[in-house]
N, C-alpha and C positions, 0 to 999 in steps of 0.2 A: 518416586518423588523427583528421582531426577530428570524424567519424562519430562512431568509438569512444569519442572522448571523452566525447561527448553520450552517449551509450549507456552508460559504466561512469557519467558523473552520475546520470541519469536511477536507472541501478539503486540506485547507494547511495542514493539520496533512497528508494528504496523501501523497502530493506532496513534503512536504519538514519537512520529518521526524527528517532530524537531529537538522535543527533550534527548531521546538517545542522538541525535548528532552534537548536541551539545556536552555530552557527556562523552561521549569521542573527542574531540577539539579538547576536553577538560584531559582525559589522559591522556592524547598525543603531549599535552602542552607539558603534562605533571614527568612523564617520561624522559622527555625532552630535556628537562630539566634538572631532575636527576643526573643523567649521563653528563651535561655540564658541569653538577659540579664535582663529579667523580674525574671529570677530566681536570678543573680549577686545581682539586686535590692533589694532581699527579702534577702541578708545576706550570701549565697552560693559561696561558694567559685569558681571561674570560669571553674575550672576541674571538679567539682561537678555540676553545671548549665549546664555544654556542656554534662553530662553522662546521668545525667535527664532529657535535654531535646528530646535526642534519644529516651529514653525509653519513654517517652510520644507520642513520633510519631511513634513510633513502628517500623519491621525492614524495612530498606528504598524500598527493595526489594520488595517488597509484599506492600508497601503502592504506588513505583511508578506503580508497575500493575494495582490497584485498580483508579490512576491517568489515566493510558493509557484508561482502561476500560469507564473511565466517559464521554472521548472523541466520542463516538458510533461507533469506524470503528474498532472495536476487528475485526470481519468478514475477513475483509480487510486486517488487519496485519497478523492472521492468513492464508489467502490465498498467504499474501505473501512470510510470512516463507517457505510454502509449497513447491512453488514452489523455493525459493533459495535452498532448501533441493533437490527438484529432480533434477535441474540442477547440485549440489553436484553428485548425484548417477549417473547423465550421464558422469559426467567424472570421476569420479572414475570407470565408466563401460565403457570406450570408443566404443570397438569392440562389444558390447552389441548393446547399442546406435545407431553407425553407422548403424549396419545390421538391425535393427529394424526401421530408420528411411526410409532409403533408399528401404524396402520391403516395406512398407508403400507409398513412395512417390512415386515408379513407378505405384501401384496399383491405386492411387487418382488420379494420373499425368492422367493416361490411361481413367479415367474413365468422370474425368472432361473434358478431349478433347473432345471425343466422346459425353458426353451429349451437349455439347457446340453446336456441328455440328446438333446432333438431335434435340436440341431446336432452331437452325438456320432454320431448313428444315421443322419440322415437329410441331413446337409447334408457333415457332413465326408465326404470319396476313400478311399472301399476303400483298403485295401493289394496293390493292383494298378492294372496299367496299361491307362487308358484303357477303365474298368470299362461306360460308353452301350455300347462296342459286344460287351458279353460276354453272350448270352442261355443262357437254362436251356430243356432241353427239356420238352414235357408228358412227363406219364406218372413222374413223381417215384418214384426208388428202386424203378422196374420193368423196368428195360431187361439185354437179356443179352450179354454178350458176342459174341454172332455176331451182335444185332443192330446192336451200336455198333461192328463191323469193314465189315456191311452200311451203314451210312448214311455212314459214314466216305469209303467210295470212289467214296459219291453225291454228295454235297457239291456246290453251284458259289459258293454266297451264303457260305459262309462259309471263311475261313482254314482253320480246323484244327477239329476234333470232339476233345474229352478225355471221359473218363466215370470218377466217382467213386463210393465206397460206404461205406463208416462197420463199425468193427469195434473188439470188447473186445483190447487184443493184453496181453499177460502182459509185465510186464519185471522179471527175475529177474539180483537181486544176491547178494549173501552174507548181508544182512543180513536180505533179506525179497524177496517176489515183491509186485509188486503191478499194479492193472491201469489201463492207459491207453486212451483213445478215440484211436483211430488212423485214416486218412484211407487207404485203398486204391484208389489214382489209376491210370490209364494215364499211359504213360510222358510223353504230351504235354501236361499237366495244364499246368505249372507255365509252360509255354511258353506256352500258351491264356491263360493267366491274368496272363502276362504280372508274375512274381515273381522277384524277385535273391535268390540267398541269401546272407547276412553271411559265410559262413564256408563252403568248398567248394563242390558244385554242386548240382542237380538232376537227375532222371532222364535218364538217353539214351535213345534212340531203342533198339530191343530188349530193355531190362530188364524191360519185362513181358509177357517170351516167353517160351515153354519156357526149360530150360536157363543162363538168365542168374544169374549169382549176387545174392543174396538182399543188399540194402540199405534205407540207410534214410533220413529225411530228418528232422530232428529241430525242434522250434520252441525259439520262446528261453527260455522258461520251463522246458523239459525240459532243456535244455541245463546253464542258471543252477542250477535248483534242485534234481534228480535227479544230475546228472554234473560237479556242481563247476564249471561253466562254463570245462572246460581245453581252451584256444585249441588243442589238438594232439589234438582227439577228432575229427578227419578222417582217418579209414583205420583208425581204431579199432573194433572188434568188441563189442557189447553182445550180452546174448542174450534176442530176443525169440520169445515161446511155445517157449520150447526150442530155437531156432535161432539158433546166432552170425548175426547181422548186421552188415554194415558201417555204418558211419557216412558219409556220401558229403557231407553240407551240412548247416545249421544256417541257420533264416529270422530275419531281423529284428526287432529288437524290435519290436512293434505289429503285424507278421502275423499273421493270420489267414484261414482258410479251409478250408473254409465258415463254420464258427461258430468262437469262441476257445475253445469246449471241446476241439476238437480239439490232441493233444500231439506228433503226430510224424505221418509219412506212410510208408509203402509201397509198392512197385509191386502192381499186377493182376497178375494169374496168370492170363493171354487164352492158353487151351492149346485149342484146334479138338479137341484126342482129349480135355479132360476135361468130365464130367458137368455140370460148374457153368458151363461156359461156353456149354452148349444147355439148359440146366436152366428154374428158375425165375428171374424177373429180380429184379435186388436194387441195378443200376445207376442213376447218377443220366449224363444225358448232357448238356452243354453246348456251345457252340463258341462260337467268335469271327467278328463278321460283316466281311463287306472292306468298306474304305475307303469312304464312300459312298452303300451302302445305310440307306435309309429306313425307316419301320414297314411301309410295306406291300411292299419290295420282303421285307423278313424274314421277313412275314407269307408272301409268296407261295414265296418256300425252303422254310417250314418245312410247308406244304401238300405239295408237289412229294413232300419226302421222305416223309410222312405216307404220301403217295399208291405212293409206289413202294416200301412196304413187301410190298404184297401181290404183288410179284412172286418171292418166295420164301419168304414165312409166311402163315399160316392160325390166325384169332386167334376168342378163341371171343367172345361178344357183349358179357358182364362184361369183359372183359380186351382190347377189340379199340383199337387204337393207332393205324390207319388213321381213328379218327374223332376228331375235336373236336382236331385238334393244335392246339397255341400253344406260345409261349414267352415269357419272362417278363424281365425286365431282371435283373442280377445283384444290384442292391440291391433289388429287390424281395423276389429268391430269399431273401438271406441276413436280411432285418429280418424277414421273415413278417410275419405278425397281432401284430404287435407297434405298428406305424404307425399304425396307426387310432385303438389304444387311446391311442397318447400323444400325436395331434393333439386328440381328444376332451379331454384332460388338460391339455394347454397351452391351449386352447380356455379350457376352466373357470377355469385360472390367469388372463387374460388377462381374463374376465370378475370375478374377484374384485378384480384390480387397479381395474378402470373405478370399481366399486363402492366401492374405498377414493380412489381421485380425487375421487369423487363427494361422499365425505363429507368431507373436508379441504377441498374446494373450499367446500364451506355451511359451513364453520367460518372459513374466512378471509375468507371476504366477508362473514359478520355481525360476525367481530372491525373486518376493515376500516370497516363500514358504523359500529359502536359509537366510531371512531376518526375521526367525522365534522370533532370541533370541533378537534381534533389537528391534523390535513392543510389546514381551514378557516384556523386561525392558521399554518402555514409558507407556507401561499401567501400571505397577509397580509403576512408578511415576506420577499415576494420570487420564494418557488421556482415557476419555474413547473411547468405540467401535465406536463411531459416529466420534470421534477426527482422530481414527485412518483409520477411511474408507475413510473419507474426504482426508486424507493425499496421501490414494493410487488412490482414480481418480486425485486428482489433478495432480499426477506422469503421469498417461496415458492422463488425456487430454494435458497437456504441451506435452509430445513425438509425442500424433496422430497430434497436431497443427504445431509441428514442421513441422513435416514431411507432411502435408497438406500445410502447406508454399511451402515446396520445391516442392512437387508434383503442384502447381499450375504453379511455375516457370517453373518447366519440361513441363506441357500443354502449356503455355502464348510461351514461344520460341520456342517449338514444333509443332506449332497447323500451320502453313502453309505447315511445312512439311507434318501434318499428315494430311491435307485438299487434298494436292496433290497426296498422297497415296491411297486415298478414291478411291471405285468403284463410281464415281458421274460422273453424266450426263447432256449437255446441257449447259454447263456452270455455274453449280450452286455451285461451289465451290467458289464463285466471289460473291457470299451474307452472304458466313457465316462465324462466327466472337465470339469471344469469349466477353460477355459485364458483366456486373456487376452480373448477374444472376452467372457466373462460380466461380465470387468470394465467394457470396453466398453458391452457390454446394461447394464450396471448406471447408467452412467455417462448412455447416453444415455435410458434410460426415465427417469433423476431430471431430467432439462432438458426434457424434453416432459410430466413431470408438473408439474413449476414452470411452467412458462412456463401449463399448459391450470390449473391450480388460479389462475393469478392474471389468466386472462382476463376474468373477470366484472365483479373489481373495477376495474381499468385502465379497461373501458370505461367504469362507472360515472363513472369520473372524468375520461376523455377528452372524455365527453358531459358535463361539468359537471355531476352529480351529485353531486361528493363535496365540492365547495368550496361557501364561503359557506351553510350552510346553516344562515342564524340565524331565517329563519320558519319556523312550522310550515308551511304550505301545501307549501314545499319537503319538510320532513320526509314529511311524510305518500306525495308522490310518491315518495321516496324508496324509504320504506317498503314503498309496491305494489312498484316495480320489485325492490326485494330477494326480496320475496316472490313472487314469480313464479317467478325465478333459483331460491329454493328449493324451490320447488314441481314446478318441472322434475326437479331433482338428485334428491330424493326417489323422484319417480316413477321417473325412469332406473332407481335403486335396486334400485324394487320390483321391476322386469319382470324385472332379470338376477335378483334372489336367488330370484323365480319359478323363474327356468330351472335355477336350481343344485340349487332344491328339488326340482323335478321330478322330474331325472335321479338325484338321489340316490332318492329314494321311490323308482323305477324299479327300481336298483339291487339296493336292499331288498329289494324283493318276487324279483326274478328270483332272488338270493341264498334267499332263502325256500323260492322252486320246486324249487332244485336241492336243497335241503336234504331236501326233502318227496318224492323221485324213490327211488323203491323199486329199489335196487342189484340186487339179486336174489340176492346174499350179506351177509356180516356180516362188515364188517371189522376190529371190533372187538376187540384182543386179538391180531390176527394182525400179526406180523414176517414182512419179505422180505428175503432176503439174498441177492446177483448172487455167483456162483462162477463161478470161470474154470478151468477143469481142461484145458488143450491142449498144443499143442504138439509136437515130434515126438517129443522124448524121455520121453515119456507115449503108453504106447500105448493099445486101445481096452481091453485085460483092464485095464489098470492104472485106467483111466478109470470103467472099469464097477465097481469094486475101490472106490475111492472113495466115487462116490452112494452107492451100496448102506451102505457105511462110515458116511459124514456123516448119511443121513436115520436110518439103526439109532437114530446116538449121538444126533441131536438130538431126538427125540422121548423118547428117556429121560431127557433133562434134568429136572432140579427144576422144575417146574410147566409143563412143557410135557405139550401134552394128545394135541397129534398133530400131524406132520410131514409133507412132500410134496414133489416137485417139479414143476413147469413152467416150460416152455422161454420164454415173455411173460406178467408179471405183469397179470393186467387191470387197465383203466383207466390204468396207466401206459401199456403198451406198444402199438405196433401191430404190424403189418407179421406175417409166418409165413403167408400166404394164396392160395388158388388155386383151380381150378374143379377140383368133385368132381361126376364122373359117376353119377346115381342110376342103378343098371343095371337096376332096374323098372318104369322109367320112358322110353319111347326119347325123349321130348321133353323130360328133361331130361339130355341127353347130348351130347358134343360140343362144338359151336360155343355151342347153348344152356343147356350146364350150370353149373348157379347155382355164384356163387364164395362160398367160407367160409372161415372164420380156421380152424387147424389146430394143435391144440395137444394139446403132446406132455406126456402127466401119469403119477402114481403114483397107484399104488391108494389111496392115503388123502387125497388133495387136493381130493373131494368135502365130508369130513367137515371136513377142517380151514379150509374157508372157507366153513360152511354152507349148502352147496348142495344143496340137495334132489334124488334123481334121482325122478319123478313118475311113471314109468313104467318095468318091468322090472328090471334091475340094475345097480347100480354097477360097479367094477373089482373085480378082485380077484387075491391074492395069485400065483392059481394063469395069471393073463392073462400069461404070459411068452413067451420067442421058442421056437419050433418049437411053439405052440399056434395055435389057428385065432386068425385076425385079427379083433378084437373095437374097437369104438367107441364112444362114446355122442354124440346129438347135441342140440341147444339145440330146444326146443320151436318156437321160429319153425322152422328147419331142418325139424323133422317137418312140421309144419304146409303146407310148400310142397312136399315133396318126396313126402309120401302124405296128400294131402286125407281127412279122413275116414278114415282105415284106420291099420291099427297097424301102427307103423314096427319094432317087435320082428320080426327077423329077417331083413330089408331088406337089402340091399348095395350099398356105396357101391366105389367107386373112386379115386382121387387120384394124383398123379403124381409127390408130392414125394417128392426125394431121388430119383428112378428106380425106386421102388418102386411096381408094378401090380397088390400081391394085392390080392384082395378084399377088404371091410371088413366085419364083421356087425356090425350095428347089435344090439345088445343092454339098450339105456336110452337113458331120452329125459329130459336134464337142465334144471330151471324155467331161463323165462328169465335172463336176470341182462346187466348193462351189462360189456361186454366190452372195449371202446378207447374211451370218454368217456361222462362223465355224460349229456351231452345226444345228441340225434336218434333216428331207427333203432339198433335191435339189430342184429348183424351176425350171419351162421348162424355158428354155431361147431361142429366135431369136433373130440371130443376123442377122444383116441388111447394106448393103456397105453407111455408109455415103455420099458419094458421089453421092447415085441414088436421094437420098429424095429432095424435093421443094427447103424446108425454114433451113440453115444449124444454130443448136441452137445456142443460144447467150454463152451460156456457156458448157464446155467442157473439157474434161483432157485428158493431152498427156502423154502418157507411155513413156518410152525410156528405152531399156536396156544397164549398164555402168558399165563398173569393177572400173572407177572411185571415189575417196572419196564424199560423199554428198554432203560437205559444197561447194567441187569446182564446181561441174556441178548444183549446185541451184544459185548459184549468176551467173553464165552464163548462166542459165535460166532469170533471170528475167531481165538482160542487154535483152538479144538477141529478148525478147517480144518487151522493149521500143526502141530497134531500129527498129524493122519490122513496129513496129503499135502504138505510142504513146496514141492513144484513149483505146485503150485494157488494160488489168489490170491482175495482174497475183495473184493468193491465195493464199491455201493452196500448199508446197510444201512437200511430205513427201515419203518415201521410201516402200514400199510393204509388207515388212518384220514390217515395226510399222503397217501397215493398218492390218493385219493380226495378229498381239499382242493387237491393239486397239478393236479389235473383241472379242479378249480374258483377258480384264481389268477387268472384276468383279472375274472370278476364279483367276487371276494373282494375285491381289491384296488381296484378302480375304486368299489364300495362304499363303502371306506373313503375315499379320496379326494374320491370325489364328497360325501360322509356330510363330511366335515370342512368342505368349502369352503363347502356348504349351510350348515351351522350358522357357519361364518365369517358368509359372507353374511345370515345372519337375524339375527346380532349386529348387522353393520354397517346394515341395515337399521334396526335399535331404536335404533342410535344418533344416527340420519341424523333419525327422524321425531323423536323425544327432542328432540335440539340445535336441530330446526327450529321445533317449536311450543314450545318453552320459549324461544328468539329470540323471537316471534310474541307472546306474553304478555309478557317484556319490557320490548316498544318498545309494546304499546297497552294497556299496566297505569293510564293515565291514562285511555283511553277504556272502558275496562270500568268503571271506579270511577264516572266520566259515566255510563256505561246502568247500571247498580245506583241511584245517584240516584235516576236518573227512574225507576224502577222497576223494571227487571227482575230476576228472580229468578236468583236462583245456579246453577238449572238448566237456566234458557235462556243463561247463558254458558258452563255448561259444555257442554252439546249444541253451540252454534256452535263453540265451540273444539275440541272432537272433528271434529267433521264437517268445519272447512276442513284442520286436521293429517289424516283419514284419507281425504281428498278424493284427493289425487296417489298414496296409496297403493293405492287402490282401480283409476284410469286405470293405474297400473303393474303390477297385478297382472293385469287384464284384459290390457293387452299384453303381458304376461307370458304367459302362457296361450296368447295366440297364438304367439309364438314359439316356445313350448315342441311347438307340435304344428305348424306349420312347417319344424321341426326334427328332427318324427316320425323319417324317414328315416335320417336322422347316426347318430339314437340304438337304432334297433330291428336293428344287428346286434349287441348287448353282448347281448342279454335273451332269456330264455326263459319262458316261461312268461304272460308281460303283454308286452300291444301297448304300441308307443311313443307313444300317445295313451290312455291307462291313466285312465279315469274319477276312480276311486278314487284314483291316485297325484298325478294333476293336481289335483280336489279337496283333499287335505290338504295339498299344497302353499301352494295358497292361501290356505285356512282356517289353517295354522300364519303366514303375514305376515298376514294382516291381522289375527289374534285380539295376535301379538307388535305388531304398528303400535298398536294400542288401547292396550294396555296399557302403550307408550312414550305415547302421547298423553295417556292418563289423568293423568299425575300434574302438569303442568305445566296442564293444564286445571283440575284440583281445586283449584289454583293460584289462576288465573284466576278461578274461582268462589269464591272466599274472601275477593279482594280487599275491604278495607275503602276507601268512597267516599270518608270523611273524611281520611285517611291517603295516600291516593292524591290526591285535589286539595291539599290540603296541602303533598306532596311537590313537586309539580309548579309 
């Protein structure tokens, strides 16, 4: 009890200072008074009782210290004085203050957003269990069904094998169809992966075998936002692409998988009699490894299996699986190239922050140094060295907190912005979140920036530097030793805003490259629109009934010039690909026939993304089915498949779909960038939609339009629900973003990097600024001395340049060095310039030191101006 009592004392004296000083004053007074009349008592006269009883209690001043003291929160009062005192000094220093808080709080701001997203991606646990031991196989969205039953029953390194694949499914209400990215899993998916559902269950064992009835698995966003989120849609029937479905489970909120685009799941249809299960592959395959195993025991499974493929396939040289296997960890799978770009990113954050340390730090040790004769008279009157060091972190931890405040505020309202700014993939901008961890980062990057901004001067003053300094001779040492500290800071400066300039120049120009990459069409004016026409209750007449319908109307529209279809939009899309046998060729045939993208088009989808055919002819009307099979293919394609000789009337072969006619090569299309702006062209056939069996459930229609977007997308997606109410219309987007969407990791890291540079070459001008206008000053009395004796205004001004661009010059050279050091980190973002870029290193440099000059300049012209008589005068 008597703990607590000391402890609720202790707090009221904290909490409410002025009552307990008042309640002191009340018994010094009552004391006081007392012993008065105990002296009155004794014969004394009451002027003499009141004078003796002072002197008995000594002076009040020093006996109420010794009172506050007895209380145990001295600490406490003194941290408080402290900081009422530095709050004192930030407005007496307002423009101080500001620019020191605000360089501070962009640095924290930037650095806590960015950690925020990397500890969303990269630090925080899957929504799955026990995600180290869950690996991804090579050969990504290639595997087939008979081969993921084949590896399945090879297995010994790992638990279970699942395999997944990615599909448009239609969900069709009353009000409207529209369409979802759905997850078509084997039945052991969710068991591999080690996932609870919120609400029902997950797949069993046989649902994705012949004969099983057709279910579904739904995420929480589909659940909430499409179906009312009603707790009793377990065993309930939606209907997807035309087929009732069950509802069997619903995942938790914050699941995901693979990516959070995904809205609902499926089972596989692993049917041994159907086409797609011996077909082409379109499987992603995974497992789970036992208890135990290490990288290299993984490493030697996923060999074993590799190896004992060839015991019942035969793989051609492009497409063979028996070589290069690996696997890959599950957060690697699902972040992709996304990880690099936002280490690069927090990298650069983390480097802006140093750079605004750097600059608060040369700001508070030349306030502190200017606050010589200040600190000089408290130790005079008492405080010692410990008194006074305490005094000056508490100055910097109160400013770095400040400004750690605000810098949180700037991340906390910023951070969707800067989510959406991000080079991120897949939808994984939709998981990450700033939570109690940023407060923390926020929290502790403001006490290791207080505590590293007020190391300079504590020492100064630990080493007795900061007291008694009423000679000069003292000054003047002073004065080097500051100068040095600043000459360091400076430099530091230089070398990072080097590195920031660099990578941004780099940027630039790669940005530039891609810009300057001849597409081999014109995307210009052209709209895509994703159409989903499936389902069972859509047959293939009704299906064919349709396109035929949609492309008629939509090239008749008001300023549309011509229409088309194909089954992968380029530059978006991949995938549709396989090896095609030149049959005039036997050495390209078989095991050695080259693999090409395979793309299923209308006769006008030359014209409408102009594509030149350079040789023979286009498509045409009359190219329909029960006519001879006709293709045209990409001039790389001619090129390797008839060296030298004319590919007009050539035949090809292919196997997709089951389909083995021949193909007559009848045109040979310019090249053109087919699935990404940057590397190889990939061969491309293309194929008259019209000749093939089965015409796909989904599809995009081109159209070229001088028309505004917004108008011909909403007469898109009317003109679908009048022709075909069952149909569902997507993605709608223009060619020109599909071809920027290509180029989002250099666009964005651009902009990024382009921001943080020009931060940095701020904070740079302001670092050399603050330091030689310090510098001039503290020796505005020794300049006025050499002007005396003679020197001229322009040998003070050259010295004063030249010791200001002295550190900047040491920081830019190690700048440079680092920046090509660094080559390696930086030369996977770029195309087009090495990551040692003459030209980009160059005007890095030249842009700080031409900005360091011109901060130097004006505080030197300064210097050079001084009046002698005025300055010894002064002095």
């Amino acid at each position: 009890m008597r703990f607590l009592r000391n402890l609720f004392f202790r707090l009221r004296a904290i909490v409410r200072p002025r009552a307990m000083e008042r309640e002191l004053s009340d018994e010094f007074a009552f004391h006081l008074e007392m012993e008065t009349r105990k002296l009155v008592a004794q014969g004394l006269s009451p002027e003499e009782a009141a004078r003796q009883a002072a002197a008995r209690f000594g002076g009040p001043v020093a006996e109420r210290e010794r009172a506050r003291d007895s209380w145990g929160i001295g600490v406490v009062r003194d941290f408080a004085a402290d900081l009422r005192h530095a709050f004192r000094q930030f407005r007496r220093n307002p423009g101080f203050s500001l620019l020191g808080i605000l360089t501070l709080a962009l640095g924290l701001g930037a650095t806590v957003g960015l950690s925020g997203v990397v500890r969303s991606l990269l630090i925080r646990p899957l929504p799955v269990t026990d995600e180290a031991a869950i690996h991804v196989f090579w050969s990504d969205y290639n595997w087939r069904g008979v081969e993921f039953d084949f590896l399945r029953e090879r297995t010994k390194g790992f638990t279970a094998l699942a395999a997944f694949s990615s599909d448009g499914t239609t969900l069709r209400s009353v009000a409207a169809t529209s369409v979802l990215l759905a997850g078509v899993t084997s039945a052991e998916l969710f068991d591999v992966i080690g996932a609870t559902p919120l609400l029902g269950r997950t797949f069993a064992k046989g649902e994705d075998r012949p004969g099983a009835e057709p279910v579904a698995v739904l995420s929480y966003g589909t659940w909430k936002q499409r179906l009312g989120g009603d707790r009793g849609i377990i065993g309930q029937r939606i209907v997807l692409d035309g087929t009732p479905v069950t509802v069997i489970g619903v995942m938790p909120k914050g699941f995901y998988f693979p990516s959070p685009e995904y809205q609902l799941w499926r089972p596989l249809l692993l049917d041994p009699a159907s086409r797609q299960y011996q077909g082409t592959g379109w499987l992603v395959v995974l497992g789970r490894a036992r208890a135990g195993l290490d990288a290299a025991a993984i490493n030697s499974e996923i060999q074993m299996l590799a190896g004992s493929l060839t015991e019942q396939f035969t793989y051609s040289a492009a497409w063979d699986k028996t070589k290069n296997a690996f696997s890959v960890p599950l957060r690697e799978y699902v972040v992709g190239d996304s990880r690099p770009a936002l280490l690069l990113l927090l990298g650069a954050g983390v480097l802006l922050l140093l750079m605004a340390c750097s600059n608060v730090a040369a700001l508070v040790l030349a306030r502190t140094t200017d606050r010589t004769h200040e600190i000089a008279l408290r130790a005079a009157l008492g405080a010692g060295r410990g008194r006074l060091a305490r005094q000056i972190v508490t100055e910097s931890l109160a400013f770095s907190l400040i400004a750690g405040g605000v810098g949180l505020l700037i991340a906390s309202l910023g951070f969707t912005v800067l989510v959406n700014s991000l080079p991120l993939h897949n939808g994984l901008a939709a998981v990450t979140s700033l939570d109690w961890t940023a407060f923390a980062a926020a929290l502790l990057l403001s006490v290791v920036v207080g505590l590293s901004v007020a190391a300079a001067p504590v020492r100064n003053l630990l080493l007795g530097r900061l007291k008694g300094l009423s000679n000069q001779r003292g000054s003047r040492g002073l004065a080097r030793g500051t100068g040095r500290v600043h000459a360091a800071l400076v430099g530091g400066e230089a070398a990072v805003a080097v590195l920031l300039i660099v990578g941004a120049m780099l940027l630039i120009r790669t940005v530039g490259r891609l810009l300057a990459v001849d597409l081999g069409f014109d995307p210009h004016g052209v709209v895509a629109v994703d159409v989903a026409a499936g389902g069972t209750d859509m047959n293939i007449a009704d299906r064919w009934r349709f396109y035929r319908e949609l492309e008629d109307r939509a090239a008749r529209l008001p300023g549309v010039s011509s229409a088309a279809f194909i089954t992968r939009l380029p530059i978006r899309d991949r995938g549709w690909q396989g090896t095609v046998d030149v049959l005039s060729n036997p050495d390209l045939q078989g095991a050695n026939a080259p693999n090409s993208l395979y793309r299923l088009v209308t006769y006008d989808y030359f014209r409408t993304m102009g594509l030149s055919v350079v040789r023979g002819r286009g498509l045409e009307p009359a190219d329909r089915a029960g006519t001879q099979h006709v293709g045209l293919v990409s001039e790389s394609f001619a090129a390797k498949a008839w060296p030298g000789e004319d590919p007009i009337g050539r035949q090809l072969r292919t196997r997709v779909g089951g389909d083995t006619a021949a193909i007559t090569v009848v045109g040979v299309v310019e090249e053109a960038r087919v699935t990404s702006v940057k590397g190889d062209n990939a061969f491309v056939l293309y194929v008259p939609l019209p000749q093939t069996l089965f015409p796909p459930e989904g599809q995009t229609l081109v159209f070229k339009t001088a028309r505004p977007f917004e108008q011909v997308a909403g007469e898109m997606r009317g003109l679908v629900r009048e022709i075909e109410p069952r149909a569902a219309v997507g993605r709608i987007i223009t060619m020109d973003q599909a071809v920027a969407g290509a180029m989002t990791e250099p666009l964005q890291l651009r902009f990024f990097l382009s921001l943080f540079g020009g931060l940095a070459l701020l904070l740079g001008v302001v670092g050399v600024y603050s330091v030689v206008s310090y510098s001039v000053a503290r020796r505005q009395t020794e300049f006025g001395v050499r002007m005396a004796l003679g020197a001229t205004p322009r040998q003070v001004l050259k010295q004063v340049m030249g010791r200001g661009l002295l550190p900047v010059a040491v920081g830019t050279i190690a700048g440079i060095g680092g920046a090509i050091a660094l080559a390696g980190v930086a030369g996977r973002f770029l195309y087009g310039v090495t990551a040692t870029d003459p030209l980009s290193i160059g005007l890095a440099a030249l842009a700080l030191l031409l900005s360091g000059s011109v901060a130097a300049m004006l505080p030197a012209w300064r210097a050079a101006r001084v009046s002698p008589v005025e300055s010894l005068r002064s002095d």
